[in-house]
C-alpha positions, 0 to 999 in steps of 0.5 A: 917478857923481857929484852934488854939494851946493851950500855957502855962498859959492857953493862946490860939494862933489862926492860919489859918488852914494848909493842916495838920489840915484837918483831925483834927477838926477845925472851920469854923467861928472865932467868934466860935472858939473866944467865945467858948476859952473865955468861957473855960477861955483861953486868945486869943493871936496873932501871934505877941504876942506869938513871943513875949512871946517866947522871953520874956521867954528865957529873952529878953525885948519885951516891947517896940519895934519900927514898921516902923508905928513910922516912916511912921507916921511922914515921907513919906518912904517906908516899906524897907526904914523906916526899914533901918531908925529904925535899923541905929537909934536903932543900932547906938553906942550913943543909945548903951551907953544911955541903959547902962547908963539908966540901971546903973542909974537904978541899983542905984534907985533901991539900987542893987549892 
């Protein structure tokens, strides 16, 4: 069963029904609850996405984030190992001063002091 909480913006994030909401309305299709939002003109919104506005709104960049999937696609590893892989990759110093240097170059491209 689901229920869903509604976010800024008109954005709508659906979340599994907790002990809490038993005594408050809830749903017991997804596809119900889905359309009926829809037709109220709300955007449906996962957990994931949601996290992600969150962090976008206290000035984080989340558009483009790496999963162990990038990994596991190319090598045969574990969800830990592939996990240990992706933060020595994105943590190492080198992927450091490529960002800055990207972000000086694109300071110039765009003309801001």
């Amino acid at each position: 069963m689901y229920t869903y909480d509604i976010l800024k913006n008109s954005k709508v994030k659906i979340r599994p029904i907790t002990m809490a909401d038993y005594e408050e309305n809830y749903f017991d299709k997804l596809e119900i609850l889905t359309k009926q939002l829809n037709d109220e003109g709300y955007t449906i919104v996962s957990d994931i996405q949601y996290a992600k506005d969150i962090l976008k709104n206290e000035g984080y960049f989340v558009d483009n984030l790496w999963h162990i999937s990038d990994v596991q696609q190319i090598y045969d590893c574990t969800d830990e190992k592939a996990q240990e892989v992706l933060f020595n990759a994105l943590t190492c110093e080198w992927v450091g001063q490529e960002v800055f240097s990207s972000i000086d170059i694109q300071f110039n491209n765009l003309k801001i002091n």
